[in-house]
Jmol script that loads the backbone (N, CA, C; Angstrom):
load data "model"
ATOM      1  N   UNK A   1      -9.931   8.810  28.135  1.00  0.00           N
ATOM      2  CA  UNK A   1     -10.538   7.486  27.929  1.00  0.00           C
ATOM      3  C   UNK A   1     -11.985   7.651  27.479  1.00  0.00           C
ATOM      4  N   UNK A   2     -12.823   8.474  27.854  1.00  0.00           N
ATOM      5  CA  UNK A   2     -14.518   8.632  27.762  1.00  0.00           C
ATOM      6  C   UNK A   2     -14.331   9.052  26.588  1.00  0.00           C
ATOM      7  N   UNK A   3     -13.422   9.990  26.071  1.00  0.00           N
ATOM      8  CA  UNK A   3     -13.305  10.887  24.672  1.00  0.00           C
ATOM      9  C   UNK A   3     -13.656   9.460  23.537  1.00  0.00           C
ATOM     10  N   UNK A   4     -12.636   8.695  23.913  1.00  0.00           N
ATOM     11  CA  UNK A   4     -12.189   7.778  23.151  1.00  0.00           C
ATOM     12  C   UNK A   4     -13.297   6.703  22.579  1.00  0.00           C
ATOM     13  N   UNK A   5     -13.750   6.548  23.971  1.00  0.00           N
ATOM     14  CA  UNK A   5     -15.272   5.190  24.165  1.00  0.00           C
ATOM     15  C   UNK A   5     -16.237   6.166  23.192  1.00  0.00           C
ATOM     16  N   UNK A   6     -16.165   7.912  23.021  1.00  0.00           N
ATOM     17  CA  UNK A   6     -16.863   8.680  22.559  1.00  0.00           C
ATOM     18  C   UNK A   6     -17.083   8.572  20.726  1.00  0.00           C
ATOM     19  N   UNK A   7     -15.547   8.249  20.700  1.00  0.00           N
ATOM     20  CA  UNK A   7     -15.393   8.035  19.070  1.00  0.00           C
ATOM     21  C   UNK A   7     -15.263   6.569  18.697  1.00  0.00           C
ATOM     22  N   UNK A   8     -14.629   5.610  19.388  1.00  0.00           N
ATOM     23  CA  UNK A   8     -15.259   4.652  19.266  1.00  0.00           C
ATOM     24  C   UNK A   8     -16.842   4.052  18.876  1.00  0.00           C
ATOM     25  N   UNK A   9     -17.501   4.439  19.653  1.00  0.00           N
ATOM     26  CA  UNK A   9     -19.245   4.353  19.665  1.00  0.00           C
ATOM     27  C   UNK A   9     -19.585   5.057  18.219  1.00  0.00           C
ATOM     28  N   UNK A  10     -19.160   6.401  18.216  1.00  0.00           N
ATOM     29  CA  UNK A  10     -19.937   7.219  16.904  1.00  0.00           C
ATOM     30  C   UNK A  10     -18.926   6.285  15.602  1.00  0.00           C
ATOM     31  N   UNK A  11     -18.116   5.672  15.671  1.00  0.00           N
ATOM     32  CA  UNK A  11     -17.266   5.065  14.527  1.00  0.00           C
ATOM     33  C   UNK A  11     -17.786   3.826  14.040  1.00  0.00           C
ATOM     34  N   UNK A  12     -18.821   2.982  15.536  1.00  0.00           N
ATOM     35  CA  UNK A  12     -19.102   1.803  14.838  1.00  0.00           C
ATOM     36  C   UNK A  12     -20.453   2.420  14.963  1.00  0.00           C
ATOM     37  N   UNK A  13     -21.252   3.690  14.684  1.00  0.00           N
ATOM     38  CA  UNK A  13     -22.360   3.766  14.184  1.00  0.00           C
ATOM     39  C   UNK A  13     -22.373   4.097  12.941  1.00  0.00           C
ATOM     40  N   UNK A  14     -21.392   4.833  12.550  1.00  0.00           N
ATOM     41  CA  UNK A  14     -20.716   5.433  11.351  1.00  0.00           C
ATOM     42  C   UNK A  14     -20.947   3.880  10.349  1.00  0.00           C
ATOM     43  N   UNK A  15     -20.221   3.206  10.720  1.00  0.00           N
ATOM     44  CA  UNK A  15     -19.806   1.638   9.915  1.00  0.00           C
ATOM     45  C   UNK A  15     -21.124   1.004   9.963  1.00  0.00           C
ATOM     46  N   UNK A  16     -21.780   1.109  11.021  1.00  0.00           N
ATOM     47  CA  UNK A  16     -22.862   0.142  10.797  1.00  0.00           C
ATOM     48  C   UNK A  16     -23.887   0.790   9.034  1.00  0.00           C
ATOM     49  N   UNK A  17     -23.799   2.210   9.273  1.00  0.00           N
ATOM     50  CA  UNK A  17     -24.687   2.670   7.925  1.00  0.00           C
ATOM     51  C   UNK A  17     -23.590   1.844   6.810  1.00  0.00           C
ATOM     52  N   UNK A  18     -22.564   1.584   6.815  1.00  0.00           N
ATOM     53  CA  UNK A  18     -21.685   1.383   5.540  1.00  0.00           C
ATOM     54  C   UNK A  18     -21.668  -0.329   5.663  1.00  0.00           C
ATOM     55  N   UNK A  19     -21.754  -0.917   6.779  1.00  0.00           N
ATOM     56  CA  UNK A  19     -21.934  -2.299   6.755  1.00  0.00           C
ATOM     57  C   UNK A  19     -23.059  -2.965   5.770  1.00  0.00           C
ATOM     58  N   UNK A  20     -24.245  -2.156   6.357  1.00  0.00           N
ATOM     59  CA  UNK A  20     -25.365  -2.250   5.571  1.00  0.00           C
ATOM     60  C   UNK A  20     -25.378  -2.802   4.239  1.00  0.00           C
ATOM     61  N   UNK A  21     -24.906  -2.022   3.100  1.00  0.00           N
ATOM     62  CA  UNK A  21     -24.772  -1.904   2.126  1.00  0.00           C
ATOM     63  C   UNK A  21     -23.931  -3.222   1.351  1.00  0.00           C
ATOM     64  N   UNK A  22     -22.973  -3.398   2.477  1.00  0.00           N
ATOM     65  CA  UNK A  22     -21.977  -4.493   1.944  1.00  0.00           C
ATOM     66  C   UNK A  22     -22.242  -5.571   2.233  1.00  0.00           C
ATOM     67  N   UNK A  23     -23.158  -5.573   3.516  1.00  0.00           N
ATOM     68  CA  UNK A  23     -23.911  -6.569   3.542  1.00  0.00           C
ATOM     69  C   UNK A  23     -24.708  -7.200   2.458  1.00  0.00           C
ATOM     70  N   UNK A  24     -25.531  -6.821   2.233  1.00  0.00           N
ATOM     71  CA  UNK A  24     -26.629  -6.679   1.039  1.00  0.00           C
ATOM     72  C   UNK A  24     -25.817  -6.854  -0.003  1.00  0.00           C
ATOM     73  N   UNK A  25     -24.181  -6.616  -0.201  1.00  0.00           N
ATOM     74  CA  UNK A  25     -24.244  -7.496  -1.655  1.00  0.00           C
ATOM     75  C   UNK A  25     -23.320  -8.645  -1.173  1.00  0.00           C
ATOM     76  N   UNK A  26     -22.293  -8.735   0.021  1.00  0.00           N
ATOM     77  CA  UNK A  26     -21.783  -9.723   0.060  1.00  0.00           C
ATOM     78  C   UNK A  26     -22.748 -11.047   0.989  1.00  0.00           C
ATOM     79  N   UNK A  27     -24.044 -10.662   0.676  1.00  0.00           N
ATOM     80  CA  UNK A  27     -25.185 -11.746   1.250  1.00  0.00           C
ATOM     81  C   UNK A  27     -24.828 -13.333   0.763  1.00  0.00           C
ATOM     82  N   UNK A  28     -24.300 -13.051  -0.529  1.00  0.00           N
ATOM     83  CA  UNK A  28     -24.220 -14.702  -1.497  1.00  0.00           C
ATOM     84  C   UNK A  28     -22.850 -15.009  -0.599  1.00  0.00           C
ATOM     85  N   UNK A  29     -22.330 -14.142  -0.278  1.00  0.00           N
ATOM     86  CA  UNK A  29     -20.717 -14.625   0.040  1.00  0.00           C
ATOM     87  C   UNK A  29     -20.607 -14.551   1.556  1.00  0.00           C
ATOM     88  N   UNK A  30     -20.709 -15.038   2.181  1.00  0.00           N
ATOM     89  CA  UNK A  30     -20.636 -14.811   4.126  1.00  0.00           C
ATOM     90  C   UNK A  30     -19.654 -14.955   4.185  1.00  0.00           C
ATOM     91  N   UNK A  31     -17.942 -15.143   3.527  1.00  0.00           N
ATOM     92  CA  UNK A  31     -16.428 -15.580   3.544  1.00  0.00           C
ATOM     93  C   UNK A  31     -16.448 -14.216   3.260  1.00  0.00           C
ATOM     94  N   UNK A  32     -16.438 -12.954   2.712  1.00  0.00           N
ATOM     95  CA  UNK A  32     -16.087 -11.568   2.415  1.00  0.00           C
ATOM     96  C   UNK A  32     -16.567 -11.172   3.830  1.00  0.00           C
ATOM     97  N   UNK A  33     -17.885 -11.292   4.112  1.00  0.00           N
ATOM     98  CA  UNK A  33     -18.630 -10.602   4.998  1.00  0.00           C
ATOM     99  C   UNK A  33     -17.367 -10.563   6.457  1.00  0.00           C
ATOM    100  N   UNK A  34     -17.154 -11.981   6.537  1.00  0.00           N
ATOM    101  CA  UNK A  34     -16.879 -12.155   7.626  1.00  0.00           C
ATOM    102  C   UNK A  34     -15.475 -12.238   7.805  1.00  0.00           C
ATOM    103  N   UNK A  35     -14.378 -11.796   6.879  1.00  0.00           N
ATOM    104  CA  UNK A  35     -13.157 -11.463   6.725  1.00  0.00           C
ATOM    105  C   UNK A  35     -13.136  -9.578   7.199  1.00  0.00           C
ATOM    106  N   UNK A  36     -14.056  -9.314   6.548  1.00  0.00           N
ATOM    107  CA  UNK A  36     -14.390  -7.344   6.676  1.00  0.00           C
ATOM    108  C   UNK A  36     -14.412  -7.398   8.040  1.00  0.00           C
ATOM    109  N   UNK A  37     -15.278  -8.198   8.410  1.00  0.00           N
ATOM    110  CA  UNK A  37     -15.857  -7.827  10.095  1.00  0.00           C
ATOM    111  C   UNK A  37     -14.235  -8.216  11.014  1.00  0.00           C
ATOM    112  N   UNK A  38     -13.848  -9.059  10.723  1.00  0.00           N
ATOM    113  CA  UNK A  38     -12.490  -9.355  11.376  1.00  0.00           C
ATOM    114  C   UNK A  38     -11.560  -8.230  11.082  1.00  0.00           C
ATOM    115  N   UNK A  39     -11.299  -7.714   9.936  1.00  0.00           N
ATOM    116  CA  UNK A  39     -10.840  -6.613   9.419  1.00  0.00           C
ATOM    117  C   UNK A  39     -10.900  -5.350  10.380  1.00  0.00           C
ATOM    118  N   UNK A  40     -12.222  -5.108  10.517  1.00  0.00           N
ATOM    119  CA  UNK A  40     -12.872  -4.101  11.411  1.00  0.00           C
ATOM    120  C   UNK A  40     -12.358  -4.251  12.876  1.00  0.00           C
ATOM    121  N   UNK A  41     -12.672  -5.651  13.086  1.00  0.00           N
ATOM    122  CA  UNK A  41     -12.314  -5.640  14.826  1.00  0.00           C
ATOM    123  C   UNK A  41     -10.696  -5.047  14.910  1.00  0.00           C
ATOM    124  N   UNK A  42     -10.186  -5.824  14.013  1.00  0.00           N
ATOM    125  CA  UNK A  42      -8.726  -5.486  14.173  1.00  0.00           C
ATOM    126  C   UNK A  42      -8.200  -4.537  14.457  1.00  0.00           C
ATOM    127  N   UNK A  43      -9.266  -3.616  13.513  1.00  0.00           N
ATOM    128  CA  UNK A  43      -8.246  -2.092  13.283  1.00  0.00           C
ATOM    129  C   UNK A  43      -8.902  -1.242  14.768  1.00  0.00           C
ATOM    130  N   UNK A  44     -10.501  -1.674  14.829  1.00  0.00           N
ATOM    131  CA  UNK A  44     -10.773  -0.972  16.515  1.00  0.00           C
ATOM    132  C   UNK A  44      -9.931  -1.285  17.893  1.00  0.00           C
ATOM    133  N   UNK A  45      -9.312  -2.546  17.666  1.00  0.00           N
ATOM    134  CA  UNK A  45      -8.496  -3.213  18.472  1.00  0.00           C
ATOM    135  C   UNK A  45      -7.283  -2.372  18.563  1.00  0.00           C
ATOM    136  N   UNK A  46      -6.643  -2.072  17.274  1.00  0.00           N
ATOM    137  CA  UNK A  46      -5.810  -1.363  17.107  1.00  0.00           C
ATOM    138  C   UNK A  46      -5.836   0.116  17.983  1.00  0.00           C
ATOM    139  N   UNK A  47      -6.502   1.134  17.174  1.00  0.00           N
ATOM    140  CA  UNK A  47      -6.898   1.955  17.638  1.00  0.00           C
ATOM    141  C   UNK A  47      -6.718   2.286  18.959  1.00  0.00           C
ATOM    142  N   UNK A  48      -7.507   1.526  19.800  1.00  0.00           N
ATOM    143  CA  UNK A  48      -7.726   1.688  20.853  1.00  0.00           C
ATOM    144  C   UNK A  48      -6.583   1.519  22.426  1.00  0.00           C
ATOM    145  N   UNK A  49      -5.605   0.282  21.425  1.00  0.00           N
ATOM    146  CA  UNK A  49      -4.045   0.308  22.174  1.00  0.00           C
ATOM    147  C   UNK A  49      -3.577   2.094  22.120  1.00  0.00           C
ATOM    148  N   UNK A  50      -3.571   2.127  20.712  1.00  0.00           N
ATOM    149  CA  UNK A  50      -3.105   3.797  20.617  1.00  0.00           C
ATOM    150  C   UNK A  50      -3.906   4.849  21.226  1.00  0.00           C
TER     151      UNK A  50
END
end "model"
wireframe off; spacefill off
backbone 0.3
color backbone group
């Protein structure tokens, strides 16, 4: 479980450098932004059952 919370944590620090970026261009569009971010939860959600 700690392993996990281990890669979890370094995965959404990982994403946050790559959020960044997509941020900054999907700024005009907050409907992309905020489909990705749901996107994201999902798949950590996922993940983390497994």
């Amino acid at each position: 479980i700690i392993r996990s919370l281990i890669y979890i944590i370094l995965g959404i620090r990982l994403n946050i450098v790559y959020i960044i970026p997509i941020f900054a261009r999907y700024i005009t569009n907050p409907i992309k932004v905020y489909f990705y971010i749901l996107k994201k939860v999902f798949i950590y959600s996922k993940s983390i059952r497994d």
